[in-house]
N, C-alpha and C positions, 0 to 999 in steps of 0.2 A: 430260322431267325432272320426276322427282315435287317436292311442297311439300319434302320434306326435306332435299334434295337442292341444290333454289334457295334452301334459307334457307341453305348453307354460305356461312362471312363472306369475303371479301376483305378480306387486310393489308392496309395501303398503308403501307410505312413511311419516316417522315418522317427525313432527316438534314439536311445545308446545303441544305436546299429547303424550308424554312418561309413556301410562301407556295400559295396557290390558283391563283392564275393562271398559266399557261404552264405547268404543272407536268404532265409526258407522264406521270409514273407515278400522279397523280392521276389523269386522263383516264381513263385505262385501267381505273381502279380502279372509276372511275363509270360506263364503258362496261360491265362486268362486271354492270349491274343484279344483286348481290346486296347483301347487307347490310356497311358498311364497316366495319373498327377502323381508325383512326388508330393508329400508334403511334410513340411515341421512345423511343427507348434511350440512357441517357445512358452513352459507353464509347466518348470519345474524347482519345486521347492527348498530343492536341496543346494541349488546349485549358490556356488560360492564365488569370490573376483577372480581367482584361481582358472578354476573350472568353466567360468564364461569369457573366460581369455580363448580358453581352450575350445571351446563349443565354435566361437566366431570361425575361427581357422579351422577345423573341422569342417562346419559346415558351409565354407570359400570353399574347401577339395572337394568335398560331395557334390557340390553344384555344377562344378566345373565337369567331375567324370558323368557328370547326367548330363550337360548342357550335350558335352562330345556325342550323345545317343540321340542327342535330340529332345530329350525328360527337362523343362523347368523346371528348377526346386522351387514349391511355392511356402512361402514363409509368413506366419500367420505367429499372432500373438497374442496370450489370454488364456480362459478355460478351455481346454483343451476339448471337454466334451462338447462343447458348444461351436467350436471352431469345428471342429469334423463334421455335424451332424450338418450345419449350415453349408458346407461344403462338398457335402453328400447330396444335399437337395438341390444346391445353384448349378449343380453339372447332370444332373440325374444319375449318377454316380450306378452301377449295377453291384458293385464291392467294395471291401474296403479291409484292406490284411494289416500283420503289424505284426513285430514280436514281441513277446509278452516280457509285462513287468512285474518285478515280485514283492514290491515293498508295499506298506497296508492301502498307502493314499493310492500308488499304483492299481493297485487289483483292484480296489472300491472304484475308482474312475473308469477303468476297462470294463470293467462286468456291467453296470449300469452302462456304459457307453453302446456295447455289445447287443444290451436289450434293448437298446431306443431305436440303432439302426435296423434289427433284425424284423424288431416291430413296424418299421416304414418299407419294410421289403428287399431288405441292399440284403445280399451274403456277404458275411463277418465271420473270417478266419482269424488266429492267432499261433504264433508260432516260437517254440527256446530255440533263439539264437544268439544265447549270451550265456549260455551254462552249457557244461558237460550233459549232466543228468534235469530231469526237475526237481524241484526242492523235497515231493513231497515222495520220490520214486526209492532212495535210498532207505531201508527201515532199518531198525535192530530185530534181533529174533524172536523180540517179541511182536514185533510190526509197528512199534512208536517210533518217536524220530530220535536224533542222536543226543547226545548232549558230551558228549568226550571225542575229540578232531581224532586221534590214534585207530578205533574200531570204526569210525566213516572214514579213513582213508583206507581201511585194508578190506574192509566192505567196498567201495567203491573202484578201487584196483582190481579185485577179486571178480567182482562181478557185471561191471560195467566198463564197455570197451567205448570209445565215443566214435560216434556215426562218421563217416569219411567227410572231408567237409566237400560241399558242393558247388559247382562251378560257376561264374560268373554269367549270368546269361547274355549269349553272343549277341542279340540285338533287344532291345526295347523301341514302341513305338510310343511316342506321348503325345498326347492331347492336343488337337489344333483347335481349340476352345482357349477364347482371351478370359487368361482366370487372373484377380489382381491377386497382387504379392506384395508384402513389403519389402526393401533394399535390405542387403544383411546389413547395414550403418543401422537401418531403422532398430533394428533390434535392440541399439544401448549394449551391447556386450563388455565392452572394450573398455580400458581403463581410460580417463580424460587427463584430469589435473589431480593427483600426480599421475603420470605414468611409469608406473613402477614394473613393467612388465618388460624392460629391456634384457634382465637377466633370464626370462622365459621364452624367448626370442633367442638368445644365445645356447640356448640345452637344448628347445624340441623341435619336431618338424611333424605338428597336427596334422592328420590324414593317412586314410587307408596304405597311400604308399611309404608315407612315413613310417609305418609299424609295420608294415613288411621290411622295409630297410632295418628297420630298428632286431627285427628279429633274424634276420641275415646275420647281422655282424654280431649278434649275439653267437648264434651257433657257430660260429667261424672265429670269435675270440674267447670269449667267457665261457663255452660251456664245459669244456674240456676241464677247468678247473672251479665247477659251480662248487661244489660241495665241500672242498676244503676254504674255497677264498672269500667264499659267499658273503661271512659275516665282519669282513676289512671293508671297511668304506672307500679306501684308497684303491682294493685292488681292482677295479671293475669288473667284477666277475659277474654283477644279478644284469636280470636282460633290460630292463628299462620298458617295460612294457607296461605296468598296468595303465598309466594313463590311455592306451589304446584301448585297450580291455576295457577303461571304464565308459570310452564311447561306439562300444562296437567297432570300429576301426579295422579289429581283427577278430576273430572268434578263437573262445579255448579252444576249440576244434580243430584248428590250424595249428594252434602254437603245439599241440599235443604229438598230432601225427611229425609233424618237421620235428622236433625233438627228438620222438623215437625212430623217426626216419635217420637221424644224424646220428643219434647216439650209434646205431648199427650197423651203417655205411663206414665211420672213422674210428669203431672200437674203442670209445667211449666209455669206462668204467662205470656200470650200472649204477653204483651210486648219485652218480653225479643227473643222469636223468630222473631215477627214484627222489631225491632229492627234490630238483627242478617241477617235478610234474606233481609231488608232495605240495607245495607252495601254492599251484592251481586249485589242489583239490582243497587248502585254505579256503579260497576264494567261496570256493565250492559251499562248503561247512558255515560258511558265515553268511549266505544266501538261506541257506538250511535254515540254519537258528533262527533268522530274521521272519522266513517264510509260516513258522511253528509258534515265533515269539514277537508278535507285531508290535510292540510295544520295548522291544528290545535297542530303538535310538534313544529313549528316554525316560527307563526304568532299569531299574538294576535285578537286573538278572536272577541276582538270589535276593530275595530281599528281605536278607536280612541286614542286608547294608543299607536298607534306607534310614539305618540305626547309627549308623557312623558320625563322627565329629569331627568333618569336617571343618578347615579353618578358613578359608576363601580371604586369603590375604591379599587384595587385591593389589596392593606392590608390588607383593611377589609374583603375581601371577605378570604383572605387565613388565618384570625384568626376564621372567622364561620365556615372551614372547617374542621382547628385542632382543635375546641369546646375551643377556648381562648378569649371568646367575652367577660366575666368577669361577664356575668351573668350564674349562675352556672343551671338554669333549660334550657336555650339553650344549653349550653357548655355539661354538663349529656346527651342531647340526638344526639349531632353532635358524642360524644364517644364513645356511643352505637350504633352507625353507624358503625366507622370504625372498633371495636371490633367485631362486633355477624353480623353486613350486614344488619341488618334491626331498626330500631327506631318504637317504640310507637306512632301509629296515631295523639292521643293526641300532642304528642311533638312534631309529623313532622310538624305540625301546626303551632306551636309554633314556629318552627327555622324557618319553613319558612318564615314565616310574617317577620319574624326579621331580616333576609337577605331581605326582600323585600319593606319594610317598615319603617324599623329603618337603613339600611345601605344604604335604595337606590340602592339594587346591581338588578338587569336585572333577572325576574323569569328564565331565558332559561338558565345563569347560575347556579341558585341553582338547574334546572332540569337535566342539563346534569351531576350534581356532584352526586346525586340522582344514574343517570345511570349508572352511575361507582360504585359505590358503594353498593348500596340494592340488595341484593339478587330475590328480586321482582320486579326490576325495567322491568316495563311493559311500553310499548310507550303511550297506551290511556290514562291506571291511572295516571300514572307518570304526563302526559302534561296540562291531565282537571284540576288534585287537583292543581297542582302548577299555573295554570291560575286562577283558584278559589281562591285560595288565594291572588293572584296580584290583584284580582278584574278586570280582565281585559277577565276573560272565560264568561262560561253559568251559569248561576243560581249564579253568583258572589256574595264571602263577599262584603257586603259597603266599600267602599274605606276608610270611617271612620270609621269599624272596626283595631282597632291597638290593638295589642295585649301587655300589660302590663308583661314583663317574670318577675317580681318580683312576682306581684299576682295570675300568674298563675301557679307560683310553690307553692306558700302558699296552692294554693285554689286546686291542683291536686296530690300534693304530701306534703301533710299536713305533716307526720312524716317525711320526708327526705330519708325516704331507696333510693328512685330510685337515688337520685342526689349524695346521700354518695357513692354509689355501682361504678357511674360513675366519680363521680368530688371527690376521696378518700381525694385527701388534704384539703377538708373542711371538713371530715368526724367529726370534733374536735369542729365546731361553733355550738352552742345551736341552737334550732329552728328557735328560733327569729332574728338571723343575717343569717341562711342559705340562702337564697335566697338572701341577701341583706349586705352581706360583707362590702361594702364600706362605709355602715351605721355603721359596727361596734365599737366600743371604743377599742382602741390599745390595752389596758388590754385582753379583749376578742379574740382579734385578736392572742395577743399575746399568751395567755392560749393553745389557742387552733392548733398555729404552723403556722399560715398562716402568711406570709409578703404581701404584696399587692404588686404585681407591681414586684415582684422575684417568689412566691411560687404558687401564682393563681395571674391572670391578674385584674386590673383595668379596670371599666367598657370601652372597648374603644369607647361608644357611651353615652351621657346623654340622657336618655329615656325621659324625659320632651321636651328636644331640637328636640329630631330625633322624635316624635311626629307632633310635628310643626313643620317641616320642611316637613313630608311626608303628612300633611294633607296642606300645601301650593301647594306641589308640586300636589298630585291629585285633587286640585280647579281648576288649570292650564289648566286641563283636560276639566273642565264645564262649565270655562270662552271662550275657544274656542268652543265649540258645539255650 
């Protein structure tokens, strides 16, 4: 191979794998001993003000540990196919790696991307650095794919161990070719007027070393106690990681082995990693169905619920957004949304059912508010859990699970930290009317500074009514079948 020849560059292009380590299309890229581009392309449809908060700062740390090797991160904006292919030709480019995406626009954009480079001559690898397993590797015994989370987790425990993850590569050389880029300012990521991103700023710290930090102090505080404390929003027991997860940052590869690494070095009651690495192979499962069910961010799953009678009150919907529903354990975790970007699993739960159940409002609503909002909003989690909960996905709640917010703030947040922290104007009601204000006796009300209906809202739904109502409306469902 002549000098000319070895100096053609290797892409490596960067998407939800913003991080050096474990990173197989990284590897590859550096096993190629030629000269590297980084690149990102910003030309994704999902992404929400949340989530492009997040990307900006993510993609500051990425830059910064490539700049240190000597790697530009070149940053480009637009179709994606277009931007590579063209970027392929202006360097003569010999490759171009990447790890793979598994959602329908994803794969449709890759596979035709794949065939254009492949047909100009470049080598086009692709590689899972964002899954355990691939979607389509896990079968039932009959060889179809799952559709109940239970038998794909003990299928996938059972059967699949995940590859050790793989080491950072010690040196990269990049490209002494002046390739233009745009500033990451140019990208537009960042919130302007308002800036409402101060409370997102105060919870994360975007970047590979950020989610390694983040999963240190996880296995050194929380994990010891995952599985009884898991579902207290106050106790910090869950790791705080998916938002890593949703940008590659860290690979389930990593958080898997360090779990079981920890769990067996400090005698760690297997529960509590069963549990923990249960939670993954969620993640897992909803990549699954997404991968099987492409149509599954904006169709219902069974559909028999595109039968449903919905009420799309749109009041209501815009008092469960600013957490003014007047029950204060939905209201504390709609809060903690728009404050920190992300809400307590526990509680997503909980607000969701309650938009979905007690208001009647359309899950694709509470799911696209999700995407704007969570720092983590991911297309597969985001669509399965919010279908699960409608009852209308895979492995579905009972249509007649309703979720009660009064007793499930009693029973999850028994002392009230979480809901005082978020809903601070009841910070003043005794235990025994926090959750349940409208019960309280004016004296109490009054001691404590709340008015109803001026200082914190009146419940705007009666949970006894909107009970019956939602369990009328889902019978509707089983009188037509």
């Amino acid at each position: 191979m002549d000098d000319a020849e070895q100096n053609r560059p290797t892409i490596i292009w960067f998407r939800n794998d913003l991080r050096l380590a474990d990173n197989p299309a990284l590897a590859r890229a550096a096993s190629s001993r030629r000269p590297l581009i980084a690149l990102h392309v910003l030309d994704d449809c999902y992404l929400g003000g949340a989530t492009r908060w997040w990307l900006h700062h993510s993609l500051a740390k990425l830059g910064e540990r490539l700049a240190g090797h000597g790697v530009p991160l070149i940053l480009r904006r637009g179709p994606a196919r277009e931007e590579v292919i063209s970027l392929a030709l202006e360097t003569r480019a010999a490759n171009v790696f990447w790890n793979r995406r598994y959602d329908p626009h994803g794969i449709a954009a890759d596979s035709d991307l794949k065939e254009k480079l492949r047909a100009a001559g470049l080598v086009v690898e692709s590689f899972n650095s964002n899954l355990i397993t691939e979607p389509w590797e896990v079968k039932t015994s009959s060889g179809g794919p799952f559709r109940v989370f239970t038998p794909f987790w003990k299928a996938l425990r059972a059967h699949y161990v995940p590859a050790k993850p793989i080491s950072e590569p010690s040196t990269l050389e990049g490209s002494t070719a002046s390739i233009p880029s745009l500033r990451l300012e140019d990208m537009d990521l960042l919130p302007r007027k308002p800036d409402w991103a101060n409370g997102l700023r105060g919870t994360w710290c975007p970047g590979e070393a950020g989610a390694r930090d983040r999963l240190q102090r996880f296995l050194a505080d929380g994990f010891a106690q995952y599985a009884d404390c898991r579902d207290f929003p106050a106790a910090g027991a869950t790791s705080m990681l998916s938002p890593h997860l949703r940008f590659g940052e860290i690979s389930p590869r990593r958080i898997w082995h360090a779990a079981s690494l920890a769990a067996a070095r400090r005698d760690i009651p297997e529960g509590n990693l069963d549990k923990f690495l249960s939670e993954l192979a969620w993640r897992e499962f909803s990549y699954h169905l997404l991968f099987h069910n492409p149509d599954l961010p904006r169709e219902n799953f069974q559909r028999k619920f595109d039968a449903f009678p919905w009420a799309n009150n749109e009041a209501a919907f815009r008092a469960w957004t600013k957490g003014r529903t007047g029950y204060p354990i939905v209201d504390a975790g709609m809060r903690e949304l728009w404050q920190t970007g992300t809400m307590h699993n526990r509680v997503r739960m909980i607000a969701a059912s309650f938009l979905i159940k007690h208001l009647l409002v359309d899950w694709r609503k509470g799911a696209e508010w999700f995407r704007d909002t969570l720092v983590d909003a991911d297309i597969a989690s985001n669509s399965a859990s919010w279908q699960w909960v409608a009852g209308s996905g895979a492995d579905a709640a009972p249509y007649f699970r309703i979720f009660n917010p009064v007793l499930q703030g009693e029973k999850f947040d028994p002392d009230g930290s979480y809901t005082r922290r978020f809903v601070p104007e009841l910070a003043g009601l005794p235990d025994r009317y926090l959750f349940r204000p409208f019960e309280a006796p004016e004296s109490v009300l009054a001691k404590a500074g709340v008015t109803l209906g001026k200082t914190y809202p009146s419940p705007i739904v009666d949970h006894g009514l909107a009970r019956d109502r939602a369990l009328q409306a889902f019978q509707t469902l089983s009188a037509a079948a």
